[in-house]
LUMKE-176982 format. One line per 4 residues: their letters; for each residue y, x, z of N, C-alpha, C. Coordinates in steps of 0.2 Angstrom, whole numbers, plus 5000, padded with zeros to 4 digits. Atoms other than C-alpha are relative to their C-alpha. Layout:
BEGIN
a) Y/X/Z/Y/X/Z/Y/X/Z  ...
//
This chain:
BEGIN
xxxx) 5002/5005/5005/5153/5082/5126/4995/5003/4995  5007/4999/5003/5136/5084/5117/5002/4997/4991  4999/5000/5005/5136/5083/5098/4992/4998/4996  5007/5001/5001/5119/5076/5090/4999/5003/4993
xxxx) 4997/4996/5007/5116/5088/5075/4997/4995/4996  4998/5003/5007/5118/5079/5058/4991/5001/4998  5007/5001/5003/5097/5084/5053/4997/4999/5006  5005/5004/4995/5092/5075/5069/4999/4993/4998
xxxx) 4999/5009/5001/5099/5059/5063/4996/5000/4994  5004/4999/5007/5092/5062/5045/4994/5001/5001  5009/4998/5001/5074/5066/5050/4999/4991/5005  5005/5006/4996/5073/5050/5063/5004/4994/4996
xxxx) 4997/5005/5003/5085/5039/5052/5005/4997/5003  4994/5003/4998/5100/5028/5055/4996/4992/5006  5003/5004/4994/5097/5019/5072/5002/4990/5001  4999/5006/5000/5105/5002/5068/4993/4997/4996
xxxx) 5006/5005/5008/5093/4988/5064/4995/4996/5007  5003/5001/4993/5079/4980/5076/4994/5006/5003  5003/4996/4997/5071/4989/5087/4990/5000/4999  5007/5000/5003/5051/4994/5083/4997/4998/5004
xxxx) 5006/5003/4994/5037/4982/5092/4996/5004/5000  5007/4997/4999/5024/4991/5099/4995/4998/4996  5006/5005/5000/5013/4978/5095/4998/5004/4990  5003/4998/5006/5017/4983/5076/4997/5011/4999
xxxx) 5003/4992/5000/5014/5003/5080/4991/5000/5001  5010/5001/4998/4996/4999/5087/4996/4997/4996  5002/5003/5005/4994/4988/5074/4998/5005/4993  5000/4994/5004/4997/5001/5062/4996/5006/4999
xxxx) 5007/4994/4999/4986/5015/5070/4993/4997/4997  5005/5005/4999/4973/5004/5072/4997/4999/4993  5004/5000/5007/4972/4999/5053/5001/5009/4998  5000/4994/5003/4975/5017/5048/4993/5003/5002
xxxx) 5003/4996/4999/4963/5024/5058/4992/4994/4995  5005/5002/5003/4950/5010/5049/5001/5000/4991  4998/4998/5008/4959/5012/5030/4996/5007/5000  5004/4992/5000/4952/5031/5034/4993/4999/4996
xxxx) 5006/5000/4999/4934/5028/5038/4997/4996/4994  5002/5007/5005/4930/5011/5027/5002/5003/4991  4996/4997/5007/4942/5019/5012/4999/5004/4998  5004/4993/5002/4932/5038/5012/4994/4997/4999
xxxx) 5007/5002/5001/4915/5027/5012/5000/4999/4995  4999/5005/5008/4922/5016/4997/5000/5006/4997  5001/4997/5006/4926/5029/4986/4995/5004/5000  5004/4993/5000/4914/5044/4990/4995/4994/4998
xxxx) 5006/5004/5000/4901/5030/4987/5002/4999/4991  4997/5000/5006/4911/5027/4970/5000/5005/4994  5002/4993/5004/4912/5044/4965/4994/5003/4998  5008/4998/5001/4893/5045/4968/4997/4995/4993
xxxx) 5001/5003/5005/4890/5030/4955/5000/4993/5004  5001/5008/4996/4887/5015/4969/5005/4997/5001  4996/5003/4996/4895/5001/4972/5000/4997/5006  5002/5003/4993/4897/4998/4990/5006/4996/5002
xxxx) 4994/5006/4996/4910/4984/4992/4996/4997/5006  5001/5005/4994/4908/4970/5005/5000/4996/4992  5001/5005/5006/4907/4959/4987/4993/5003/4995  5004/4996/5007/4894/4964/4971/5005/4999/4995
xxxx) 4997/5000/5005/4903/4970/4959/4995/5004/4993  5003/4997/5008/4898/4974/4939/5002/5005/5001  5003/4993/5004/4903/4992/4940/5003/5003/5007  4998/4998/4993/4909/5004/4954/5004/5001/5002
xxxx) 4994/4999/5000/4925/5007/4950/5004/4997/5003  4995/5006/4995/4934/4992/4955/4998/4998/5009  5000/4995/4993/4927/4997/4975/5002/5006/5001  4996/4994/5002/4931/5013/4971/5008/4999/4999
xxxx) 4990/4998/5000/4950/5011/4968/5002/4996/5006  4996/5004/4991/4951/4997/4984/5000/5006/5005  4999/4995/4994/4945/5013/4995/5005/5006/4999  4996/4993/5002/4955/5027/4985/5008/4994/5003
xxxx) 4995/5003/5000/4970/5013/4988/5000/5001/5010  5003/4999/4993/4963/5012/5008/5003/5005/5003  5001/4992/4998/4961/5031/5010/5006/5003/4999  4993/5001/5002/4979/5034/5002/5003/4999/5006
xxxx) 4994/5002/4998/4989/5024/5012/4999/5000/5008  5001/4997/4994/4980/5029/5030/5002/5005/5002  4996/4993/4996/4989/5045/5034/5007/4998/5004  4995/5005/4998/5006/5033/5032/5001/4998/5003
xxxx) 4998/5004/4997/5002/5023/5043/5000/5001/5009  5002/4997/4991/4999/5035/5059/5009/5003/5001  4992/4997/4998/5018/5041/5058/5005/4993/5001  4995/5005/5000/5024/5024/5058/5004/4999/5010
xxxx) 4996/4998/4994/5028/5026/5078/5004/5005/5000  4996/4997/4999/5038/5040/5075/5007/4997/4998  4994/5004/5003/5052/5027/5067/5002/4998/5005  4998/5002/4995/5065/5021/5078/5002/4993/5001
xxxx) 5000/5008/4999/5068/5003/5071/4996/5001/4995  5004/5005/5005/5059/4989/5060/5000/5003/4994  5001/5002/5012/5067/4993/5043/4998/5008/4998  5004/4995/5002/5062/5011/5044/4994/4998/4997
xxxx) 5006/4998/5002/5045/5008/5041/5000/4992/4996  5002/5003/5006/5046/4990/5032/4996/4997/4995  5001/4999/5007/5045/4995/5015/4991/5002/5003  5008/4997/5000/5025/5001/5022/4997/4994/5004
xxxx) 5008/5005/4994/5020/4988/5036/5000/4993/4995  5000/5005/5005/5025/4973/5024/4996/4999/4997  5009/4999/5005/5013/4977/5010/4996/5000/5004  5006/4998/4997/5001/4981/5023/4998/4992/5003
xxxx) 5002/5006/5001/5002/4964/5028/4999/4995/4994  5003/5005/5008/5000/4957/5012/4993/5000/4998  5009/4999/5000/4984/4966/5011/4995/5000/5003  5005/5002/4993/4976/4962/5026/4998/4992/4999
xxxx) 5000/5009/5004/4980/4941/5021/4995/5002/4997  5003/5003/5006/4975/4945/5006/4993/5000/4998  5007/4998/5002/4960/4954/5006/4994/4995/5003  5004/5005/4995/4953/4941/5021/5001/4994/4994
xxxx) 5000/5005/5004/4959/4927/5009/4995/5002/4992  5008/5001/5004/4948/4932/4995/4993/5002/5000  5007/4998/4997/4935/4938/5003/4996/4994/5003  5003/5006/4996/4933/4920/5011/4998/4996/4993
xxxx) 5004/5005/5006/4936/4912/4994/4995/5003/4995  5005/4997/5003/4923/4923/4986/4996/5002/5003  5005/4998/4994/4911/4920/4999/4995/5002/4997  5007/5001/5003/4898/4916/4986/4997/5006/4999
xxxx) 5002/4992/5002/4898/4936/4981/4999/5005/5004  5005/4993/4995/4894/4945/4998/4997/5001/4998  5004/4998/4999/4884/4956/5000/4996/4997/5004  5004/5005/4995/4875/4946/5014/4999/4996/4998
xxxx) 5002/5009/5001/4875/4929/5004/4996/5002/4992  5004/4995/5007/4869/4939/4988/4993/5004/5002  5009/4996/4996/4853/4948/4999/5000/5007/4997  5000/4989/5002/4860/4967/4994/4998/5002/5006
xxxx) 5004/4996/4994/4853/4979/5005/5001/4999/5005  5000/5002/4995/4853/4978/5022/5008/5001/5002  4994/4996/4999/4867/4991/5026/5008/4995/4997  4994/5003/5002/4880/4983/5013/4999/4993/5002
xxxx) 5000/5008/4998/4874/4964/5019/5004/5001/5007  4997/4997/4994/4881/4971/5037/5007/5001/4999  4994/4997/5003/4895/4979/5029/5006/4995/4997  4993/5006/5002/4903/4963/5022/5000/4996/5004
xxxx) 4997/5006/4994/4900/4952/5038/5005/5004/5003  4996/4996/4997/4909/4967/5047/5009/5000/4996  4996/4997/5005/4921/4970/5032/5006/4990/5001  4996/5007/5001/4926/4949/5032/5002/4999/5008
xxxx) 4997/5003/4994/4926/4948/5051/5006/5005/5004  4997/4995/4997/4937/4964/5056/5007/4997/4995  4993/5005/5002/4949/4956/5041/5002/4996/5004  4996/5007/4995/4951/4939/5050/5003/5004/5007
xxxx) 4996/4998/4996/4957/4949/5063/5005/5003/5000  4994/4996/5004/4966/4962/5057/5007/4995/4999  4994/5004/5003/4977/4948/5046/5003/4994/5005  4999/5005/4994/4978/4936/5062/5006/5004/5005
xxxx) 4996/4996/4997/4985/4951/5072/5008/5003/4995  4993/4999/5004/4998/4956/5056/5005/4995/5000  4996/5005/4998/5005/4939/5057/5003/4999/5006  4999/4998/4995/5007/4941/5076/5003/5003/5000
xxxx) 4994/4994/4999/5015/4958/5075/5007/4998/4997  4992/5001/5003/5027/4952/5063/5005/4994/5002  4996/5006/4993/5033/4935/5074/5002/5005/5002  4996/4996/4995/5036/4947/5087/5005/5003/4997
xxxx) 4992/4998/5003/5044/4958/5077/5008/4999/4999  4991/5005/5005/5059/4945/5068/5001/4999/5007  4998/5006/4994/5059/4938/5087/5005/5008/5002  4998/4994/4998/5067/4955/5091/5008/5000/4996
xxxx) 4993/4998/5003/5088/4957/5088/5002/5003/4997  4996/4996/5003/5096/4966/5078/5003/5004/5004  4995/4996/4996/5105/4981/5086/5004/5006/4995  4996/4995/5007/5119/4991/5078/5005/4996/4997
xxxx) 4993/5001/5004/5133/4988/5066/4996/4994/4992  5002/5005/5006/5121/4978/5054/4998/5003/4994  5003/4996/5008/5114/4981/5036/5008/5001/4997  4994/5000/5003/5131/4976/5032/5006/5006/5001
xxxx) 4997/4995/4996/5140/4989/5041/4998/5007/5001  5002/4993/4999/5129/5004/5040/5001/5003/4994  5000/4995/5006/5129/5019/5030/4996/5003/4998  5010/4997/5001/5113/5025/5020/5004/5006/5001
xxxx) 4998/4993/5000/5110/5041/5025/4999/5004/4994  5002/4998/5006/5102/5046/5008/4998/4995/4994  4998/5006/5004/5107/5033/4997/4994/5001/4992  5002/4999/5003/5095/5030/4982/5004/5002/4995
xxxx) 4993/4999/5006/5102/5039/4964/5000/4993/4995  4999/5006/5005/5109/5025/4952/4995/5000/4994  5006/4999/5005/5097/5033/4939/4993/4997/5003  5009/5000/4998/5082/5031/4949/4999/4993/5001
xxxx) 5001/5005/4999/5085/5011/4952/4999/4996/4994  5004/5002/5006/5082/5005/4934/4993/5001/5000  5006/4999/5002/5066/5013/4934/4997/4999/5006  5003/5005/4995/5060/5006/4951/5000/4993/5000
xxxx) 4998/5006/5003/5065/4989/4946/4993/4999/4995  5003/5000/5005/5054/4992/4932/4991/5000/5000  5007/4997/4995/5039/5001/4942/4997/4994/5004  5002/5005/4998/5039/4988/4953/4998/4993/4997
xxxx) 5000/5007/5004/5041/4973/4944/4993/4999/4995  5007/4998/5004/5024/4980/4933/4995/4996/5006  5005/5004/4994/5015/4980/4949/5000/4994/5005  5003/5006/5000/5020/4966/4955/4999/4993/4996
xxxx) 5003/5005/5003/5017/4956/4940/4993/4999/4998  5008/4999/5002/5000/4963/4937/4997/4997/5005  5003/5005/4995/4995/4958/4955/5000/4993/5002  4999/5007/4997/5001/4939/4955/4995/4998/4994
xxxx) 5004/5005/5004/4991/4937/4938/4993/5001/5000  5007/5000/4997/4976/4945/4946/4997/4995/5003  5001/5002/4994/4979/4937/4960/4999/4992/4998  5000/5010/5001/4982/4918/4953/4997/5000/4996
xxxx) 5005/5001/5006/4972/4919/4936/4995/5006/5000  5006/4995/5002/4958/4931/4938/4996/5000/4994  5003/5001/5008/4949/4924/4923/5002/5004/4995  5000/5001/5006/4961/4926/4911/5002/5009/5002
xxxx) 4997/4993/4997/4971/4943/4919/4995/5003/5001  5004/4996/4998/4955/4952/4926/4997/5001/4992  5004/4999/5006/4948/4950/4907/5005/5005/4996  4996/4994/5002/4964/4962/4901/5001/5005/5002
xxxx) 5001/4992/4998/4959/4978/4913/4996/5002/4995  5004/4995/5003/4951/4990/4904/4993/5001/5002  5006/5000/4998/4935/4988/4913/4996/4996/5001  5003/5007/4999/4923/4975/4917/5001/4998/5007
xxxx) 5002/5002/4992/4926/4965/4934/5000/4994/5000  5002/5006/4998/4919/4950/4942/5009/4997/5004  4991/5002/4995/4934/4938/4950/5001/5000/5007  4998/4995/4995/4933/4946/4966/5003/5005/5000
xxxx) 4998/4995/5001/4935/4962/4959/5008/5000/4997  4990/5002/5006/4952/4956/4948/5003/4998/5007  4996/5001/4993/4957/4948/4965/5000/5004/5004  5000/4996/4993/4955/4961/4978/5004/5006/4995
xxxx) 4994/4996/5003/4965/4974/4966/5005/4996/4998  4994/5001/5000/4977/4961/4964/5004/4999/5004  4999/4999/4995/4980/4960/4981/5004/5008/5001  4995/4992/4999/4985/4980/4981/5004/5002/4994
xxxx) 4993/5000/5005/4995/4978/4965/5005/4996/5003  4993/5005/4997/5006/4965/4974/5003/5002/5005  4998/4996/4993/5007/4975/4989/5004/5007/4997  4997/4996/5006/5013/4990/4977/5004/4997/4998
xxxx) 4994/5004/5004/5026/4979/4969/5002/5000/5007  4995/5004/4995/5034/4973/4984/5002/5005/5003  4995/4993/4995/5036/4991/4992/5004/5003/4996  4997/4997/5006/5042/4996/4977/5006/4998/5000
xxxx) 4992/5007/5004/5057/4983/4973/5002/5001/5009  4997/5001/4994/5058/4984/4995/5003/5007/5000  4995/4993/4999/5065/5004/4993/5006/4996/4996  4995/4999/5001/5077/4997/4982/5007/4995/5004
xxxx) 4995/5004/4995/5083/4980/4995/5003/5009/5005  4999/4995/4995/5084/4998/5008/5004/5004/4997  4995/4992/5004/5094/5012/4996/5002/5003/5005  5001/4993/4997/5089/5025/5007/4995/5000/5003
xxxx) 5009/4999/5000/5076/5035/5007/4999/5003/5005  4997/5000/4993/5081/5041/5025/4993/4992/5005  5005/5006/4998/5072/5021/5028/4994/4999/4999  5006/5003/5002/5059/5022/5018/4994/5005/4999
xxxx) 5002/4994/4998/5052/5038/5023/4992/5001/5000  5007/4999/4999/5033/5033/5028/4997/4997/4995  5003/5003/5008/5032/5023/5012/5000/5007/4994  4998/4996/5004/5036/5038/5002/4994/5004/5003
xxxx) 5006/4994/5000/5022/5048/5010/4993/4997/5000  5005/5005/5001/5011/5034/5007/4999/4999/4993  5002/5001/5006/5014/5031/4988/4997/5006/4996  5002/4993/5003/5010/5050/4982/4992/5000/5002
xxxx) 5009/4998/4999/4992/5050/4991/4997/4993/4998  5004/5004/5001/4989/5033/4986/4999/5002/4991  5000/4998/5007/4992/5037/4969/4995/5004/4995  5004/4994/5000/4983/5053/4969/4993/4999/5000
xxxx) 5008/5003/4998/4967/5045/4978/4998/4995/4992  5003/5005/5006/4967/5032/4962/4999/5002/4995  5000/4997/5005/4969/5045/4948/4992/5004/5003  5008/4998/5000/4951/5053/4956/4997/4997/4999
xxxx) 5006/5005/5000/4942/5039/4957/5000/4995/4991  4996/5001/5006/4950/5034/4939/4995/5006/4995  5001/4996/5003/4947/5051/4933/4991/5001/5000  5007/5002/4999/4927/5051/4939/4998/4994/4995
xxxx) 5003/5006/5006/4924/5035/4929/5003/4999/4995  4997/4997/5006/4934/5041/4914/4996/4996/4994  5002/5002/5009/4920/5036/4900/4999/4993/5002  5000/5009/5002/4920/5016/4907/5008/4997/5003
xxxx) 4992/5001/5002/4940/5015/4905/4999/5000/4993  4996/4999/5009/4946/5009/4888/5006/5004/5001  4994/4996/5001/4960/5023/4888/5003/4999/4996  4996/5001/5005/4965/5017/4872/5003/4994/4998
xxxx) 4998/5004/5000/4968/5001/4873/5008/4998/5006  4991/5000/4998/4986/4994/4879/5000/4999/5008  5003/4999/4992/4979/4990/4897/5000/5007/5003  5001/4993/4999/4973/5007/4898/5005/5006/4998
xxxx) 4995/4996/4999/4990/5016/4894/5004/4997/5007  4992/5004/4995/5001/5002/4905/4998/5004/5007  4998/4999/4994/4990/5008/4920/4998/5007/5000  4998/4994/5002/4991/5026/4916/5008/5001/5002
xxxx) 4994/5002/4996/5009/5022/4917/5002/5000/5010  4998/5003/4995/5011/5013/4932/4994/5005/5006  5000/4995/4996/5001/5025/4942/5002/5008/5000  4998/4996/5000/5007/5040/4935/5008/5000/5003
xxxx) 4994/5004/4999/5027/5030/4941/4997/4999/5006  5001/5000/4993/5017/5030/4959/5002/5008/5002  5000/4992/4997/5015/5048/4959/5010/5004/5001  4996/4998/5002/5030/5053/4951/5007/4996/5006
xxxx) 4995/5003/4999/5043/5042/4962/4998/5003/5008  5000/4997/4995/5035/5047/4979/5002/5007/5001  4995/4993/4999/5037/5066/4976/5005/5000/4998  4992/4998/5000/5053/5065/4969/5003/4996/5003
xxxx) 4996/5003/4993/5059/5053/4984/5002/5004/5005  5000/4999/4995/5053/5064/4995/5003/5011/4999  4994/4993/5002/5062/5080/4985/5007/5000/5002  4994/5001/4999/5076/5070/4986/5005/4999/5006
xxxx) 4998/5000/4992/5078/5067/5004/4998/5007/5003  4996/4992/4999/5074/5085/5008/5007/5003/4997  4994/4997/4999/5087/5091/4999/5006/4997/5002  4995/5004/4997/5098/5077/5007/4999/5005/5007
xxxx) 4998/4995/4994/5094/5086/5022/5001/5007/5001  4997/4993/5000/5097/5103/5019/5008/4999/4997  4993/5001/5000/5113/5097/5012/5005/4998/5006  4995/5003/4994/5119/5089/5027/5000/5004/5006
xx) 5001/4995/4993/5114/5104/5039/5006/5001/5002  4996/4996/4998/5128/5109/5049/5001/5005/5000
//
């Protein structure tokens, strides 16, 4: 009789749950490998002073935190085929769908601010019919992945029935609650009132600009509050190696445009906050489930 060692289970997770569609692994690479490319152009283009959106924006910055957000969460999304069911990776493909939607939906409702309807340079007028038609696909195909997906059974003893294998601590569920709830309140009043919400960042942005980071604050929010539907971090493994570089990548592109941040104003603490509460909750998730595993070694 064979015995399956205890940090086999623990590094590939608990095998109840539905089984993972190809369709979404490919989907996954697929944007990973374009979040890379598109999301290293945004910001290094940001960090030089240009705004190279697919929109015109008033300053650089708000292109700059869409591609440091991009460039972030592309590494995450190359491991998602290492998971064996759906809810393993979830908490990462879910938001990813929200900002595929999202970013096509406002991209179409703020047609008027292409670059291409606007006559910016050649390059960025190209860059935003490509930017608007590879979305329409993209988010046509995420909805797709995810029918398939739910059309898939459940296999196993159930949610109800299983046992996390690295159970969130009770300390740390107040303050993801809390985390979450931030980001995703910021992103729904970006994302539905950009007038009045985009006028309370610290910086100056057009309502493109206030909607297309409201779209990645709501996406944030909801992976956030979704580690806590999962309480284990065993499940929510590729989301954890996803929040620390997105985090990371936002505080550069943040830190570079330093003298046009109000830092002192109460906008300019909250989101000081709320991404230093990105950083800080991915490393210590993913402290915490190593030492889950080194506890559990036979």
């Amino acid at each position: 009789m064979s015995v399956v060692p205890q940090e086999t289970a623990m590094s590939t997770g608990s095998p109840e749950g539905r089984a993972l569609s190809p369709a979404v692994v490919v989907l996954s690479g697929v944007v990973g490998g374009i979040s890379a490319t598109v999301g290293a152009l945004l910001a290094v283009a940001s960090l030089a002073g240009h705004a190279a959106g697919a929109w015109v924006s008033p300053e650089a910055l708000s292109p700059g935190l869409v591609g440091a957000a991009m460039a972030g969460v592309a590494p995450a999304l190359f491991t998602v085929g290492r998971a064996r069911v759906w809810e393993e990776v979830r908490c990462l493909v879910l938001p990813l769908a929200i900002v595929l939607v999202g970013l096509f939906t406002v991209s179409v409702l703020n047609a008027g601010t292409l670059q291409a309807v606007r006559g910016g340079p050649l390059f960025l007028a190209l860059f935003s019919l490509g930017w608007v038609a590879t979305l329409g696909v993209l988010a046509l195909a995420a909805v797709g992945c995810l029918a398939a997906q739910y059309r898939r059974r459940p296999g196993g003893t159930g949610a109800a029935g299983r046992r996390p294998v690295a159970p969130l601590p009770a300390w740390s569920k107040p303050l993801l609650a809390v985390l979450g709830s931030g980001w995703l309140g910021i992103g729904a009043g970006l994302l539905c009132f950009p007038a009045f919400w985009g006028a309370l960042l610290p910086w100056t942005v057009n309502r493109a600009d206030a909607q297309g980071l409201g779209v990645w604050a709501l996406a944030l929010g909801v992976g956030v509050l979704g580690s806590l539907v999962e309480d284990d971090l065993a499940r929510i493994r590729p989301a954890l190696r996803a929040v620390p570089a997105v985090a990371l990548a936002l505080a550069v592109v943040l830190a570079a445009h330093a003298s046009t941040v109000d830092w002192t104003s109460g906008p300019g603490a909250a989101l000081v906050t709320l991404v230093a509460g990105l950083l800080v909750t991915g490393v210590s998730g993913r402290w915490l489930l190593g030492r889950a595993v080194r506890r559990d070694r036979p």
